[in-house]
C-alpha positions as CSV (number, residue, x, y, z in Angstrom):
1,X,-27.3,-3.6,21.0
2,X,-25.2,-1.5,18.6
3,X,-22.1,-2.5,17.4
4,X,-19.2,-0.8,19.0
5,X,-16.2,-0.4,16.8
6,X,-14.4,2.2,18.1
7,X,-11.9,-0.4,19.5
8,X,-11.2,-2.0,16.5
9,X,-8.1,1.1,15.3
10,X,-4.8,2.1,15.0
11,X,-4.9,6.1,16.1
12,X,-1.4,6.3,15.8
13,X,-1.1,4.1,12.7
14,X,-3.8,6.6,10.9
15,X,-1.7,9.8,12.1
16,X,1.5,8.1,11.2
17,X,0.2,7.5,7.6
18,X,-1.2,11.1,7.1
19,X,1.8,12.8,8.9
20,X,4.2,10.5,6.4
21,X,2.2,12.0,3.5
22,X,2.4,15.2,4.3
23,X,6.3,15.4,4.1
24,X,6.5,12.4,1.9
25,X,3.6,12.6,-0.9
26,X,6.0,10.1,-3.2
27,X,5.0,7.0,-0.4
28,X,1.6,7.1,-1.9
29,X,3.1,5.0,-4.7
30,X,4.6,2.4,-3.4
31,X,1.5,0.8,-2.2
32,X,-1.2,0.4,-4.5
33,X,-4.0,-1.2,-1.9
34,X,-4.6,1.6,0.5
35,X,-7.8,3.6,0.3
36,X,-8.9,7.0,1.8
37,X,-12.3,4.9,3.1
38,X,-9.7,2.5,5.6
39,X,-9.4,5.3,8.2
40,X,-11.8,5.4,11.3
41,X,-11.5,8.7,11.6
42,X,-13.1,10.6,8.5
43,X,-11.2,13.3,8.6
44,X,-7.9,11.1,8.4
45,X,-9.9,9.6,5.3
46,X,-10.3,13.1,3.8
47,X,-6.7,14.3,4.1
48,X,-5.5,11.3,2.4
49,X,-8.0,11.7,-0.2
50,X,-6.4,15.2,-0.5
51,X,-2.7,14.6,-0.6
52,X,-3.2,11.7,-3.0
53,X,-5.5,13.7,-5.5
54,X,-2.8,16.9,-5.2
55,X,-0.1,14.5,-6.2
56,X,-2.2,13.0,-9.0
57,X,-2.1,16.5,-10.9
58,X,1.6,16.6,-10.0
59,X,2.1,18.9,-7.3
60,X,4.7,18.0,-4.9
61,X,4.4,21.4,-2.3
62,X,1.2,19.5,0.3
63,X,0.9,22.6,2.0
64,X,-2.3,24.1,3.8
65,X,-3.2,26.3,0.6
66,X,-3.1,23.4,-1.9
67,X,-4.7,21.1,0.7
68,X,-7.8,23.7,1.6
69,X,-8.1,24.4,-2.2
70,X,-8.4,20.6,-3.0
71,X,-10.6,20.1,-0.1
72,X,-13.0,23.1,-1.3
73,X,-13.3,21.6,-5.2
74,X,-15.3,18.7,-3.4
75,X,-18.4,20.0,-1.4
76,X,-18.8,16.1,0.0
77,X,-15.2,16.1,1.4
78,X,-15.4,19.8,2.7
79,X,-18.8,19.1,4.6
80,X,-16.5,16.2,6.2
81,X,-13.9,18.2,7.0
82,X,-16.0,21.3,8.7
83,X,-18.0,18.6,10.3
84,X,-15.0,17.7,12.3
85,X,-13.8,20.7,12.6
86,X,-10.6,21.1,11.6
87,X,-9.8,24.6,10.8
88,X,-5.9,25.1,10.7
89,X,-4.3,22.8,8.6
90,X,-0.7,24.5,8.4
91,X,-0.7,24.3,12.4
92,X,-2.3,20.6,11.7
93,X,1.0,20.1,8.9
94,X,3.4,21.7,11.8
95,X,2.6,19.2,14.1
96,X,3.0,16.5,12.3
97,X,6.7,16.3,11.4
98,X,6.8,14.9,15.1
99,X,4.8,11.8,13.7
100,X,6.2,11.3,10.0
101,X,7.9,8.2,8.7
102,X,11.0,8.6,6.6
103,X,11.5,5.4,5.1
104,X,9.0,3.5,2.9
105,X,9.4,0.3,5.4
106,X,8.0,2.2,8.1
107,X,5.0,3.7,6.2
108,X,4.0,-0.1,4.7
109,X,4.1,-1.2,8.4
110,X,1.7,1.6,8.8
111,X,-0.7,1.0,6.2
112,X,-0.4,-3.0,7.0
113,X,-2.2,-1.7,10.4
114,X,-5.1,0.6,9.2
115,X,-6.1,-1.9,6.6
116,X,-6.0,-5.0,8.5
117,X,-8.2,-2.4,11.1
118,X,-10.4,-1.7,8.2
119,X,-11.0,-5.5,7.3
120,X,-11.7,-6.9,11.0
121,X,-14.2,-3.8,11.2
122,X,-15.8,-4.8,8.1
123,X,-15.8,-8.6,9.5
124,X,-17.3,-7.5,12.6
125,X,-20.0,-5.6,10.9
126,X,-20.4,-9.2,8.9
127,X,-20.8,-11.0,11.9
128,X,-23.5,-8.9,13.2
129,X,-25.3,-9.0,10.2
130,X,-25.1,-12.7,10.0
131,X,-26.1,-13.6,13.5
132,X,-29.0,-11.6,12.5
133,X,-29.8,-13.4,9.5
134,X,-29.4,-16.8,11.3
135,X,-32.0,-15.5,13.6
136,X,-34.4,-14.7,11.2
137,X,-37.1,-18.0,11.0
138,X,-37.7,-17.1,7.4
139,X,-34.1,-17.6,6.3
140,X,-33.6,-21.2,4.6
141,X,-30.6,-22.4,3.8
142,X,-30.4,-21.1,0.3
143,X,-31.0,-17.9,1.0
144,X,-28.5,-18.0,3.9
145,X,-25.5,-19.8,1.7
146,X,-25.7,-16.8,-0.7
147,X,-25.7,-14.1,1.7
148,X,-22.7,-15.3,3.2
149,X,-21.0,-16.2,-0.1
150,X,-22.0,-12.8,-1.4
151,X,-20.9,-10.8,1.5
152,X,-17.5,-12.7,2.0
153,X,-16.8,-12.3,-1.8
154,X,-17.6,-8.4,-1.6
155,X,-15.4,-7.8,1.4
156,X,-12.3,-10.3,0.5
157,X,-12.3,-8.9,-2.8
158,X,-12.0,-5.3,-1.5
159,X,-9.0,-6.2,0.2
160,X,-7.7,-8.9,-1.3
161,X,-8.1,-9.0,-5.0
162,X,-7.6,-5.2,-5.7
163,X,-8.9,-5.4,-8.8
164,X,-11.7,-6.8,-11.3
165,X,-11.0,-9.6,-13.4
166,X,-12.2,-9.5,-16.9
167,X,-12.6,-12.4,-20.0
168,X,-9.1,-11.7,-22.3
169,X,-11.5,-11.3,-25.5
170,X,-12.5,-8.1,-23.8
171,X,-8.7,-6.9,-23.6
172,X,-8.0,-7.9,-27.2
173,X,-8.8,-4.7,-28.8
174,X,-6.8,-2.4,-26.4
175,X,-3.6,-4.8,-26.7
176,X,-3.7,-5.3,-30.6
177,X,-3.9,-1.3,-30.7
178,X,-1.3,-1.5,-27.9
179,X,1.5,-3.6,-30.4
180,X,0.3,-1.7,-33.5
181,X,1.7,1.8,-31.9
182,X,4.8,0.3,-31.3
183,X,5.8,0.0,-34.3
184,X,8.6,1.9,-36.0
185,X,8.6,3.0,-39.8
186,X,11.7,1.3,-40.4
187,X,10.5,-1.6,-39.2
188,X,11.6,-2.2,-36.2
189,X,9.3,-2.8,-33.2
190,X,9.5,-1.3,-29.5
191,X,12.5,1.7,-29.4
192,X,15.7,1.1,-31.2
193,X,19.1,1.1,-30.0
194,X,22.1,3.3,-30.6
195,X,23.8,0.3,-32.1
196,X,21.9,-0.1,-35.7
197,X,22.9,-3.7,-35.6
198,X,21.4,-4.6,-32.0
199,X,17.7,-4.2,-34.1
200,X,18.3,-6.9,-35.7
201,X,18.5,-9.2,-32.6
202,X,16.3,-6.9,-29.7
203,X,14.5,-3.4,-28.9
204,X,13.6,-2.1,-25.8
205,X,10.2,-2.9,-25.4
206,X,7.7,-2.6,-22.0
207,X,8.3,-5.3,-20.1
208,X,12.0,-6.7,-21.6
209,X,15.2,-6.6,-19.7
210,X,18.1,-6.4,-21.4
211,X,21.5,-7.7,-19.7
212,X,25.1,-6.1,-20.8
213,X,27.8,-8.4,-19.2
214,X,31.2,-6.7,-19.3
215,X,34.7,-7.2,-17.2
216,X,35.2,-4.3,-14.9
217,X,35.9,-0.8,-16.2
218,X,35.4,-1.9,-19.9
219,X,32.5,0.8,-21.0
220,X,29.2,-0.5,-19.7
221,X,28.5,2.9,-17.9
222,X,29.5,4.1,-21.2
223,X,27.5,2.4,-23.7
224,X,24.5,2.8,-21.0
225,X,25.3,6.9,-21.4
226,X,24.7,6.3,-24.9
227,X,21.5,4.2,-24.8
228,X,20.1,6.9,-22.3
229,X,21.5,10.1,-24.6
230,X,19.9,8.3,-27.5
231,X,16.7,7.9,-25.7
232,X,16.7,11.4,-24.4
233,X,16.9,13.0,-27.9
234,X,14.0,11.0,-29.0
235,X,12.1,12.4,-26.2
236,X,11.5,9.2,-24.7
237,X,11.9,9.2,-20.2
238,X,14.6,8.1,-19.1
239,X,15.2,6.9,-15.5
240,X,19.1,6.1,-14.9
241,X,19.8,4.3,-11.6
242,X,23.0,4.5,-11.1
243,X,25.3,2.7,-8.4
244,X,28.6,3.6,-8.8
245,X,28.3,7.1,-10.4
246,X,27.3,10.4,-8.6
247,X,25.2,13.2,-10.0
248,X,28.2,15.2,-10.7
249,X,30.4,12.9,-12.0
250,X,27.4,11.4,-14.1
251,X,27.1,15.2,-15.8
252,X,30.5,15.6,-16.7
253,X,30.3,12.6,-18.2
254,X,26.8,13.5,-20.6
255,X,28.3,16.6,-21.1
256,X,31.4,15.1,-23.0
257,X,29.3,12.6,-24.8
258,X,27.3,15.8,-25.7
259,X,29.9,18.3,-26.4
260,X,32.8,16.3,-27.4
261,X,35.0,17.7,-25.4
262,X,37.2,15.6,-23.1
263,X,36.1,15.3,-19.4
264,X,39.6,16.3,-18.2
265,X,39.0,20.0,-20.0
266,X,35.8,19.7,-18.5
267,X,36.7,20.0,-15.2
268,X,40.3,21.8,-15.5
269,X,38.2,24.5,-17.7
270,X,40.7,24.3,-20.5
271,X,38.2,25.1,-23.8
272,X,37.6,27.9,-26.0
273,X,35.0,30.0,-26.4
274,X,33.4,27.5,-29.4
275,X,33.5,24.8,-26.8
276,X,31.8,26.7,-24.0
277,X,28.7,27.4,-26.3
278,X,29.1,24.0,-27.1
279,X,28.8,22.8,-23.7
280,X,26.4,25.3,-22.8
281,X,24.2,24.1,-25.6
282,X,24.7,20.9,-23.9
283,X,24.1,22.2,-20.3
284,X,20.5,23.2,-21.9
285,X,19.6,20.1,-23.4
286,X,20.1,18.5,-20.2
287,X,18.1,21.3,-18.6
288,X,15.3,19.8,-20.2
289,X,15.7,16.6,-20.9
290,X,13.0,14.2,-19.1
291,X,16.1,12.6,-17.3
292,X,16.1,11.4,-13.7
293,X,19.4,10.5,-12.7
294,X,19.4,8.4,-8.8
295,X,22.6,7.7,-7.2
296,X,21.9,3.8,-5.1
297,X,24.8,2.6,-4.0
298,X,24.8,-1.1,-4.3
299,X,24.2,-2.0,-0.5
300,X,21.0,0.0,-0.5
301,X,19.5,-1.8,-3.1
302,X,15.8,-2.1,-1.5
303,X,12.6,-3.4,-3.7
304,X,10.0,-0.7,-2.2
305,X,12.3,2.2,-3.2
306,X,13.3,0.9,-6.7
307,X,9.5,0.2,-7.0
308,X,8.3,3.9,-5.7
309,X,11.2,5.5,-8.3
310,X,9.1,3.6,-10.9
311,X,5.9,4.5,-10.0
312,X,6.6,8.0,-8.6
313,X,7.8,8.8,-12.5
314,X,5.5,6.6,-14.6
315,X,2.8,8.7,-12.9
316,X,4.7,12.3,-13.5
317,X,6.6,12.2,-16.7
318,X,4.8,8.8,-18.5
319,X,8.2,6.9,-17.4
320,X,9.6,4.3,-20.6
321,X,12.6,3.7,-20.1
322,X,14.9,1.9,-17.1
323,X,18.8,1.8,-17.1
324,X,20.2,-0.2,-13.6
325,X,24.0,0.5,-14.0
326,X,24.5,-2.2,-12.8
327,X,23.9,-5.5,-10.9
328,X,26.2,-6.4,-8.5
329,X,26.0,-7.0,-3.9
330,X,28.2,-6.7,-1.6
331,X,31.9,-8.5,-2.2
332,X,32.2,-9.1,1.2
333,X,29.2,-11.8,1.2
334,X,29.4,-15.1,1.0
335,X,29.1,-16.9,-2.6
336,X,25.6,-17.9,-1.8
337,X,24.3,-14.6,-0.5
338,X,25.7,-13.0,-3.8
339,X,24.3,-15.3,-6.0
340,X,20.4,-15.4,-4.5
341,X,20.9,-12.0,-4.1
342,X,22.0,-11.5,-7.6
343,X,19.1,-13.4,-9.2
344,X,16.3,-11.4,-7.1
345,X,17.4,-7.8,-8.2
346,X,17.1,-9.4,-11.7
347,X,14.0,-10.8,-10.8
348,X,12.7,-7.8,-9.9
349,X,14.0,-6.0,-12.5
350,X,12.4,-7.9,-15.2
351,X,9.3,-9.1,-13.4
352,X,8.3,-6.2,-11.8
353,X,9.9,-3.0,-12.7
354,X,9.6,-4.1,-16.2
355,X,7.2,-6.4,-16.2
356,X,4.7,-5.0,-14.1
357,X,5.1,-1.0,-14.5
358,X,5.4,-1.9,-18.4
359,X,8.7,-0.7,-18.7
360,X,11.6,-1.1,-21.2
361,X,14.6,-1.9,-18.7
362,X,18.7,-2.3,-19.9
363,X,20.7,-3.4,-16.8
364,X,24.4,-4.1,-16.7
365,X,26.0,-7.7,-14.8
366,X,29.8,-7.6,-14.3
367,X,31.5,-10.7,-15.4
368,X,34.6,-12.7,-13.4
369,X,38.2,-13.1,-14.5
370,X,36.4,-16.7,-16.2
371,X,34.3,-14.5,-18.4
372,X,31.1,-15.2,-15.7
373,X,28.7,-13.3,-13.9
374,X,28.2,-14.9,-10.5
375,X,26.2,-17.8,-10.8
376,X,24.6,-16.7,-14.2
377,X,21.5,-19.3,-14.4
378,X,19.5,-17.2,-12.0
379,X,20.6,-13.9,-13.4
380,X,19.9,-15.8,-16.8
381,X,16.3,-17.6,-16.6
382,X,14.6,-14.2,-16.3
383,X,16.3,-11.9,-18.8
384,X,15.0,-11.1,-22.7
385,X,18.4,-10.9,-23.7
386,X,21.9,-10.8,-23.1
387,X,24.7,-9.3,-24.7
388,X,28.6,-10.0,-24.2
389,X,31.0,-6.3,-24.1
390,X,34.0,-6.9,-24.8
391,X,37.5,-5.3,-25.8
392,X,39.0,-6.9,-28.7
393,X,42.4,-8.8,-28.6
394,X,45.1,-7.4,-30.2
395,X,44.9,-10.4,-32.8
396,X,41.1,-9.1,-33.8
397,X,42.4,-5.6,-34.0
398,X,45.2,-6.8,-36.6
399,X,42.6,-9.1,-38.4
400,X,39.8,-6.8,-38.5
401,X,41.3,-3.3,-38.8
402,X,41.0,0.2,-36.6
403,X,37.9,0.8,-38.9
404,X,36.1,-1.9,-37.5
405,X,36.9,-0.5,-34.2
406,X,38.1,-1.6,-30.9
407,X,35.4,-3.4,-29.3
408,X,32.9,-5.8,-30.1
409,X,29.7,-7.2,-29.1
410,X,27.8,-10.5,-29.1
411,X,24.2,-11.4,-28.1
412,X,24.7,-14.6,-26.4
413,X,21.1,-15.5,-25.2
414,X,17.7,-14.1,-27.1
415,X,14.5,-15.1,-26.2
416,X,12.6,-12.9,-28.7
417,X,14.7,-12.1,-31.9
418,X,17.3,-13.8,-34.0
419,X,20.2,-15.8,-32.9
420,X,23.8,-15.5,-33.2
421,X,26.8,-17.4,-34.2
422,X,29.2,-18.4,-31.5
423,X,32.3,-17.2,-33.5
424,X,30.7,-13.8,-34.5
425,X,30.3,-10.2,-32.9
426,X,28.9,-6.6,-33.8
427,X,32.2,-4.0,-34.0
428,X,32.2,-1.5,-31.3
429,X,34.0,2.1,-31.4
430,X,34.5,2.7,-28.0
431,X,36.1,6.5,-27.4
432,X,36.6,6.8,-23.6
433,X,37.7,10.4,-23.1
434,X,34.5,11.4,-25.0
435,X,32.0,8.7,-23.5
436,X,31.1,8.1,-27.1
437,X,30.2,4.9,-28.2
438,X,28.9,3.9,-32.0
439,X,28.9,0.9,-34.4
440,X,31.7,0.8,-36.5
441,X,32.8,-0.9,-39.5
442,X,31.6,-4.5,-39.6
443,X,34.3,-7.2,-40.0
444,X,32.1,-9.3,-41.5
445,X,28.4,-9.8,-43.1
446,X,26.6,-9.8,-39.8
447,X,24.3,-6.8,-41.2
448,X,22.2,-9.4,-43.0
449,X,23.1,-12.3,-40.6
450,X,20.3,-14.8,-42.5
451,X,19.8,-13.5,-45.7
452,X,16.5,-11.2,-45.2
């Protein structure tokens, strides 16, 4: 008797998940397990197929032009498609606003259904096949334990593992070529920092997270405009996630790191005809600068979103670089909420946004009126390296001079570089009306801290 399988299906689940792409082709990215041969229904299979490989060469607009054309570059997946018959796909894209998801929660809960469909169909196939082996007088037991293992192993691992697993001699070649290319010809390794001096302790490299603990509204959105200006004029990616700072507000700050005109003439329009071309100039660079700039307050703070940013703009624009300005949760929480809290965005942060995606990430960590960041271990146990912003007391200013500026910086924990001495720092010039931040003059001989 054949096997009837037509029971084992989400139809809605399916139609959720195709409508959801439609409308929202960025939600392919934020799971990696889902395939177009999980539907039931083919022609669900050969949409998705469709949507994905439009987004794959970058094209945002799904709409029934791009879809037919995609669909007509395949002849397998356009004999699919005729075969069930569905001829207007801009009526098929109207209807389905009705059944799209707009939030990445809803569309995993989607796709949790049509695999876990796609699995017990496969199992159910298994079973057939097996009760039809055990029936079989010429199957001995051998024969019988590597069927089963063979077939449990190919269907598990389609679901399960995702992925092959290979011997690491056989990724040596591709990882030594992979370190070789990151290194710089002044001998530096990874991408350097705005602040000279910071080379000597870190880079930003794939897969590092680098912490800046300051007080509040002491420069960290500044210094990370810097990093992220400084990055954007080497050409590398930048993506700035930003929780405090709007998309206007972040402009008018670029544009008077840019410019170097104050943000107050910025706005009140008081500059000269010099200054506008200046600003123009710096409108333009902007313009094209392979910047994205997401406003996430800190209360929406979710994994799958963070994680689809990533992925959505690894995929576009070959994504390298990650500022999260900054860490922080809700005040109104209790002290325990705050801290686990605290330690999973940074957990995330490093182990996932830049340890899986490969990505360079500098995040910022606000630090108490005791010089702390909210229970600090768990922040701490997953960083690369953490830096303590500072302003300088008016004692330091006297000691050290205006020309060795008017803040300072210390890396107080390093996991992959040199070390530094408790009672030294790096001199900052911190200039607030223009956003600028540089190394100044160094108070003492930290430029060769051990002697090389």
């Amino acid at each position: 008797m054949p096997l009837d399988l037509s029971n084992i299906c989400d139809k809605q689940a399916e139609a959720g998940i195709i409508a959801t792409i439609l409308f929202h082709p960025e939600y392919l990215l934020s799971i990696d397990s889902m395939r177009p041969g999980y539907f039931q229904d083919v022609s669900n299979g050969c949409l998705y197929w469709a949507v994905e490989e439009l987004y794959k060469n970058g094209i945002d607009t799904i709409d029934a032009f791009n879809i037919t054309n995609i669909i007509n570059s395949n002849n397998s997946v356009k004999k699919k498609m005729e075969e069930y018959n569905i001829s207007n796909i801009q009526e098929f894209i109207d209807m389905s606003k009705y059944a799209a998801r707009h939030s990445i929660e809803e569309y995993r809960l989607l796709v949790n259904n049509v695999i876990t469909m796609a699995f017990k169909r496969d199992m159910a196939k298994f079973s057939l096949e097996l009760q039809s082996t055990c029936l079989d007088p010429k199957t001995d037991l051998g024969s019988l334990n590597t069927f089963v293992n063979d077939k449990l192993t190919n269907i598990t691992g389609r679901y399960i593992i995702g992925a092959d697993s290979v011997m690491f001699g056989n990724k040596i070649d591709n990882l030594w070529d992979t370190i070789t290319s990151k290194r710089n010809d002044d001998g530096t390794y990874g991408m350097p920092s705005c602040i000279k001096l910071f080379n000597n302790y870190f880079t930003f490299a794939p897969g590092e997270l680098i912490l800046l603990k300051a007080r509040m509204k002491r420069g960290k959105s500044a210094y990370f405009l810097n990093e992220c200006i400084h990055k954007l004029k080497s050409g590398v990616p930048t993506l700035y996630i930003d929780t405090e700072m709007s998309d206007e507000q972040f402009l008018k700050r670029a544009l008077a790191n840019l410019s170097g005109i104050e943000i107050k003439r910025i706005e009140n329009g008081q500059y000269n005809a010099e200054e506008a071309n200046k600003l123009e100039d710096a409108l333009e660079f902007l313009r094209k600068a392979p910047l994205i700039h997401e406003y996430i307050p800190e209360k929406e703070y979710v994994d799958a979103q963070i994680e689809a940013l990533c992925k959505k703009w690894k995929y576009k624009i070959d994504l390298q670089f990650v500022i999260y300005d900054y860490i922080k949760f809700d005040s109104e929480a209790s002290a325990a909420e705050v801290s686990n809290k605290l330690g999973h965005i940074t957990n995330h942060l490093k182990n996932t946004i830049a340890g899986k995606f490969e990505l360079a990430v500098l995040a910022g960590a606000q630090l108490n009126r005791d010089d702390k960041v909210a229970d600090s271990d768990k922040i701490e146990r997953y960083i690369s390296t953490s830096i303590w912003w500072r302003e300088k007391t008016s004692e330091e200013l006297a000691r050290d001079g205006l020309e060795c500026g008017n803040y300072c910086a210390r890396i107080e924990l390093n996991r992959n570089g040199a070390q530094m001495l408790d009672d030294d720092y790096i001199d900052i010039a911190f200039d607030g009306s223009h956003m600028r931040i540089g190394q100044a003059k160094q108070h003492s001989s930290i430029e060769n801290p051990f002697g090389r």
